[in-house]
Rosetta silent file (secondary structure, phi, psi, omega in degrees, C-alpha in Angstrom):
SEQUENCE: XXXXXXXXXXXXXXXXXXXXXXXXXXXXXXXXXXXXXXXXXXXXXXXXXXXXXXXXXXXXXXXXXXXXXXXXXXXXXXXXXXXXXXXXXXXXXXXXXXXXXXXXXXXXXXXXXXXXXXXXXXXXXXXXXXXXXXXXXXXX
SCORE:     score description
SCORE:     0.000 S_00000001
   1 L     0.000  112.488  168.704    0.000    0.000    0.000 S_00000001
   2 L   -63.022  130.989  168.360    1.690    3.839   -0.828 S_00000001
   3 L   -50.484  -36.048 -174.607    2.123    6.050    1.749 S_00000001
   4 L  -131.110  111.481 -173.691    0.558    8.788   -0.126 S_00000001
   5 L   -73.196  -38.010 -117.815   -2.738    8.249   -2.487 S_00000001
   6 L  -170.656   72.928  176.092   -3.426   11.290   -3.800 S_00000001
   7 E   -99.538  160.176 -177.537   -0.110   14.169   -4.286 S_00000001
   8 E   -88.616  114.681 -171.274   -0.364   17.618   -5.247 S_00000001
   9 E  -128.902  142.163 -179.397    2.448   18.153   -7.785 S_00000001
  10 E  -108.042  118.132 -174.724    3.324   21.917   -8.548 S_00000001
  11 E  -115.549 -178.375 -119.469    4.999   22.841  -12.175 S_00000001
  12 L  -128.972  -75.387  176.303    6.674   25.565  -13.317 S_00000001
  13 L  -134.565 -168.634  162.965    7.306   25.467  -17.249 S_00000001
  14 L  -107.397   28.484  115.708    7.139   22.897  -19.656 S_00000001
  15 L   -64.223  -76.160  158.806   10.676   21.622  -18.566 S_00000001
  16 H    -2.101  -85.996 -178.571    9.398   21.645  -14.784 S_00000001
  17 H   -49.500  -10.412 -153.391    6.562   19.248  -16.125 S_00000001
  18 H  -125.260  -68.781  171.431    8.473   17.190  -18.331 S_00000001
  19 H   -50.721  -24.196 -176.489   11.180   16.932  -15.278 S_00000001
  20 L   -85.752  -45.879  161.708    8.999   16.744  -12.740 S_00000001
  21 H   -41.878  -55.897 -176.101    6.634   13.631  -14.706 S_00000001
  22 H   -80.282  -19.163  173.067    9.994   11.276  -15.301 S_00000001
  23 H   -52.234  -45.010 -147.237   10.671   11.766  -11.790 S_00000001
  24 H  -125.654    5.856  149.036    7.723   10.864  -10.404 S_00000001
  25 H   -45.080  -62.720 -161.775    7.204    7.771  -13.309 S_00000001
  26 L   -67.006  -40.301 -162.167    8.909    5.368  -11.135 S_00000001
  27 L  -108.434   29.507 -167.227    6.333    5.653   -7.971 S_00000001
  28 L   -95.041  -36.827 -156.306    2.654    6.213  -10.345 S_00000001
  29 L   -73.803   -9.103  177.984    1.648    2.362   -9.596 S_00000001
  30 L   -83.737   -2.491 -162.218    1.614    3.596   -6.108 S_00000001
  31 L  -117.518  150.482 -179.907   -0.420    6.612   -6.283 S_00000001
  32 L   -86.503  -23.317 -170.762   -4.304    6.709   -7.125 S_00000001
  33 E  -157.564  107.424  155.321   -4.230   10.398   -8.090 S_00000001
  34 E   -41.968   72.436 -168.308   -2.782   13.643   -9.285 S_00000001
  35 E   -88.265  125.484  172.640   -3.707   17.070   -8.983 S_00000001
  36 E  -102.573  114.235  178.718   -1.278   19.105  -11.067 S_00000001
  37 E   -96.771  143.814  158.140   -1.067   23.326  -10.495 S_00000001
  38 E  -117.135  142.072  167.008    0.660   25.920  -12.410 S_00000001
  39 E  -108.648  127.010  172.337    0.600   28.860  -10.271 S_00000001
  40 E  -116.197  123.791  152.575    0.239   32.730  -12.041 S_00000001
  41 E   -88.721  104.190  177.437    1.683   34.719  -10.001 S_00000001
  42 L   -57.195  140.386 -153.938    0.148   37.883   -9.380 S_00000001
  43 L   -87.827  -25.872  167.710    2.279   41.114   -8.513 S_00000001
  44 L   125.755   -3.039 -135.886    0.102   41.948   -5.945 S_00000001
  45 L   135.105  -76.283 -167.918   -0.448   45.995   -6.967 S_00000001
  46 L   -70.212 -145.512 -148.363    2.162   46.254   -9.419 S_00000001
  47 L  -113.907  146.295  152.011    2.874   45.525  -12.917 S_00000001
  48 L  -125.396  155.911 -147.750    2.685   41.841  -13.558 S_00000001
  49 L    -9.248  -67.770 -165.581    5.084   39.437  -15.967 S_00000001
  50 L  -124.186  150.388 -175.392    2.886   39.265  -18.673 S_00000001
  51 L   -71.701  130.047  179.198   -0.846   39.957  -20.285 S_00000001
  52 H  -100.319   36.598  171.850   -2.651   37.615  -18.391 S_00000001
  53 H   -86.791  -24.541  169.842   -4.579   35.913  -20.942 S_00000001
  54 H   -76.895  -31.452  170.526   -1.369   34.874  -22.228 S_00000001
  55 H   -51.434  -47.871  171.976   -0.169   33.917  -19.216 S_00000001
  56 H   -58.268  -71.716 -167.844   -3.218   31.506  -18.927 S_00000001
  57 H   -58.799  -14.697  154.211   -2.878   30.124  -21.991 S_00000001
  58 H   -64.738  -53.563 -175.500    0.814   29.108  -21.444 S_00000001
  59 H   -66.772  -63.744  179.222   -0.442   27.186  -17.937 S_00000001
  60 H   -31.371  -48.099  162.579   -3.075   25.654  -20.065 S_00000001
  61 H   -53.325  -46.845 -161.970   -0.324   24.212  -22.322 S_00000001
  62 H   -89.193   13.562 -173.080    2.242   23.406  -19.327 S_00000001
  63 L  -134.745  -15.273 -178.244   -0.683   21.320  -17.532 S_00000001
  64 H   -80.103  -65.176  174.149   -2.029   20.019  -20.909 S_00000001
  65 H   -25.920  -62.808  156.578    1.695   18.370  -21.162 S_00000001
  66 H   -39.949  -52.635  177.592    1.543   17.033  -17.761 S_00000001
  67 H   -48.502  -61.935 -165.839   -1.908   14.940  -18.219 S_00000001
  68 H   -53.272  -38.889  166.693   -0.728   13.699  -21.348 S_00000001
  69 H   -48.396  -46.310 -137.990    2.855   12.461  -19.609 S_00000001
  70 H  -126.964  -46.363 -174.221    1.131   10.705  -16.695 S_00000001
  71 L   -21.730  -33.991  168.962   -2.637   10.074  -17.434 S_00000001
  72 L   -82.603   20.356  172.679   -2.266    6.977  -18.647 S_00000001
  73 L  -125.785  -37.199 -170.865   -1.245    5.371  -15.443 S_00000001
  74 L  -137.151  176.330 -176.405   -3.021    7.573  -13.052 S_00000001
  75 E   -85.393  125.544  170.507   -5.920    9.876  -12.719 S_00000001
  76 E  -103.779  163.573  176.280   -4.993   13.502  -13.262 S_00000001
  77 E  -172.003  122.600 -159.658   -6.647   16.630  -12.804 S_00000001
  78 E  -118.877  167.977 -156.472   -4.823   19.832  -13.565 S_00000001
  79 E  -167.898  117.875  171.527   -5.896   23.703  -12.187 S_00000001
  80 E   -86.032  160.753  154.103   -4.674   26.524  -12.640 S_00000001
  81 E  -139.386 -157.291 -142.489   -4.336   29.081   -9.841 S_00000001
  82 E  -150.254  132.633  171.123   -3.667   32.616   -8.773 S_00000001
  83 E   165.842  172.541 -158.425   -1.856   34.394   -5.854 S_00000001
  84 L  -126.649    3.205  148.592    0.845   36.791   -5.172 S_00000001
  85 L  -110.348  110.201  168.031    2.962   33.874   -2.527 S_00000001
  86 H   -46.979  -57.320  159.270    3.924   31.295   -4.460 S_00000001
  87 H   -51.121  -59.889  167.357    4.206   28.735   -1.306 S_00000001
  88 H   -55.677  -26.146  153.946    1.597   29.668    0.181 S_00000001
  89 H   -49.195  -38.577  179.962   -0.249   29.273   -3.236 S_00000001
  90 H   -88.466  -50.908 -159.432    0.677   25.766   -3.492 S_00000001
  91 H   -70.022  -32.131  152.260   -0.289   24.602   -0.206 S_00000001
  92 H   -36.977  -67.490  156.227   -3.829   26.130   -0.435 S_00000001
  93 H   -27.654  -55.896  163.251   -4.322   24.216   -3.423 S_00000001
  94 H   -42.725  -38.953 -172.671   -2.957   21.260   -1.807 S_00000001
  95 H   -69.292  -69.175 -170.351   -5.614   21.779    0.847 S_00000001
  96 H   -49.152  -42.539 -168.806   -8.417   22.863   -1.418 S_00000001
  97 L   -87.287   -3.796  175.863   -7.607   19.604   -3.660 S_00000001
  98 L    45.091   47.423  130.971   -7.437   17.369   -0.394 S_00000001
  99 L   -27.804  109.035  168.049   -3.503   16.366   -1.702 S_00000001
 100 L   -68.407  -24.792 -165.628   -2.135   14.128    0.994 S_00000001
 101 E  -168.908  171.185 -131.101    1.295   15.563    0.085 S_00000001
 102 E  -162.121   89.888 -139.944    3.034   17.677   -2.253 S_00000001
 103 E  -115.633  159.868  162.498    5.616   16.329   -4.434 S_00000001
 104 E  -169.648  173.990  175.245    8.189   18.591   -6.724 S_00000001
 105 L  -107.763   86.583 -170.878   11.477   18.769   -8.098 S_00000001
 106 L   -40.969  158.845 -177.434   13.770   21.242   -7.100 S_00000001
 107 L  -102.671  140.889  171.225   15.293   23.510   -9.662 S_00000001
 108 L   -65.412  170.660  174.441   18.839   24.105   -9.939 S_00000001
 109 L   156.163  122.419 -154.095   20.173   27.281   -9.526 S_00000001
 110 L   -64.072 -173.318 -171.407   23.429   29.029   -7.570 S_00000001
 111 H   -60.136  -33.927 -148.183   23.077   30.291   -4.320 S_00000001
 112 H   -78.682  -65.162 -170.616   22.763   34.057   -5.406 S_00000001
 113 H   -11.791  -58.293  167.235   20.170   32.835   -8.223 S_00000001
 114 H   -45.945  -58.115  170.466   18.413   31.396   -4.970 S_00000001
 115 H   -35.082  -41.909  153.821   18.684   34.309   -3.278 S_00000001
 116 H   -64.903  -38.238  176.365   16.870   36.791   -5.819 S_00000001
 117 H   -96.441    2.231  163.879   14.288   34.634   -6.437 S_00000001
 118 L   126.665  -42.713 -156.515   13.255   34.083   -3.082 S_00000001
 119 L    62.512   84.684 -143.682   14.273   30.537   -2.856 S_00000001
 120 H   -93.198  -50.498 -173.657   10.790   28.561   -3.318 S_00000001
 121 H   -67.934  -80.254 -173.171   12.359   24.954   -2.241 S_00000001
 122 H   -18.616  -53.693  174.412   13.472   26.173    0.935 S_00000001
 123 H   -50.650  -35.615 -173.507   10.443   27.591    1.353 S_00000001
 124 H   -96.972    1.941  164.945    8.063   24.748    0.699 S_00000001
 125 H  -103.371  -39.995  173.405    9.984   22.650    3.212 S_00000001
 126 L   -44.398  -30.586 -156.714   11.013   24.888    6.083 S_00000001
 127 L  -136.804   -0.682 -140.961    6.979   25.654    6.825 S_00000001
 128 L   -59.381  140.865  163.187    5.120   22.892    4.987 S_00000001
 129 L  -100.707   -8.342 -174.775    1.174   22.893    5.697 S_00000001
 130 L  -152.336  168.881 -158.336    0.895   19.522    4.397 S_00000001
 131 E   -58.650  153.001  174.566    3.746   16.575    4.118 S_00000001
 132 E  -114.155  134.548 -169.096    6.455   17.577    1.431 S_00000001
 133 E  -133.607  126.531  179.015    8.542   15.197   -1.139 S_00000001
 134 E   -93.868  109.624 -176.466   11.728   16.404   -2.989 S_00000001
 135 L   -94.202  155.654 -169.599   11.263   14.060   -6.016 S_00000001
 136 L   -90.775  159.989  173.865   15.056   12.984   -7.283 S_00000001
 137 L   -58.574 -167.883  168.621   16.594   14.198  -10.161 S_00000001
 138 L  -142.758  142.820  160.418   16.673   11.402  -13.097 S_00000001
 139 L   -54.260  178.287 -153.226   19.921   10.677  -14.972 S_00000001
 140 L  -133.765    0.000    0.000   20.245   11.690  -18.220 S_00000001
């Protein structure tokens, strides 16, 4: 029996999704279900990234990608959402989708790189609202 039925998995781009999917290949006969988020992040006030109809439609794509990687072993269900904390963004979701756990792949990236951008893996482990899984990198 898997420890965890039912993960949350959060992606990024469509590398994120593509990296995040062979990762998490090896462990699908254990899990019953997937919800897979792209989060647009909202500035909050300010100016944000992109127009966001484009913005949508790029999540649409990078979640369309995911189903098609994994669906045929497990049940997916992908959602976009919206928020101006990225962590805190995922774990609501997690909640809202009733996600036993939260699986992702960290991104590479030097320390300062980390630094500027906030550092989002630290983040979703230091504080977690619901269990957290560092999925491994896959050889190449």
């Amino acid at each position: 029996m898997a420890l965890f039925n039912h993960l949350l998995i959060p992606v990024a781009t469509e590398n994120d999704a593509r990296a995040t999917c062979a990762a998490l290949q090896p462990h699908l006969d254990d899990i019953e279900r997937v919800t897979a988020i792209h989060v647009i992040e909202k500035a909050g006030g300010g100016i944000d990234k992109a127009p966001l109809g484009k913005r949508q439609q790029d999540s649409r794509e990078i979640l369309a990608l995911v189903e098609s990687l994994i669906a045929p072993t497990v049940e997916v269900e992908t959602k976009i959402v919206y928020g101006t904390d990225l962590v805190e963004t995922i774990f609501d979701a997690a909640v809202d989708a009733n996600a036993e756990a939260v699986a992702f792949q960290a991104r590479g990236g030097s320390r300062i790189t980390r630094l500027l951008s906030g550092d989002t893996t630290s983040k979703l482990v230091t504080d977690p609202g619901v269990p957290v899984i560092s999925l491994p990198k896959q050889s190449e």
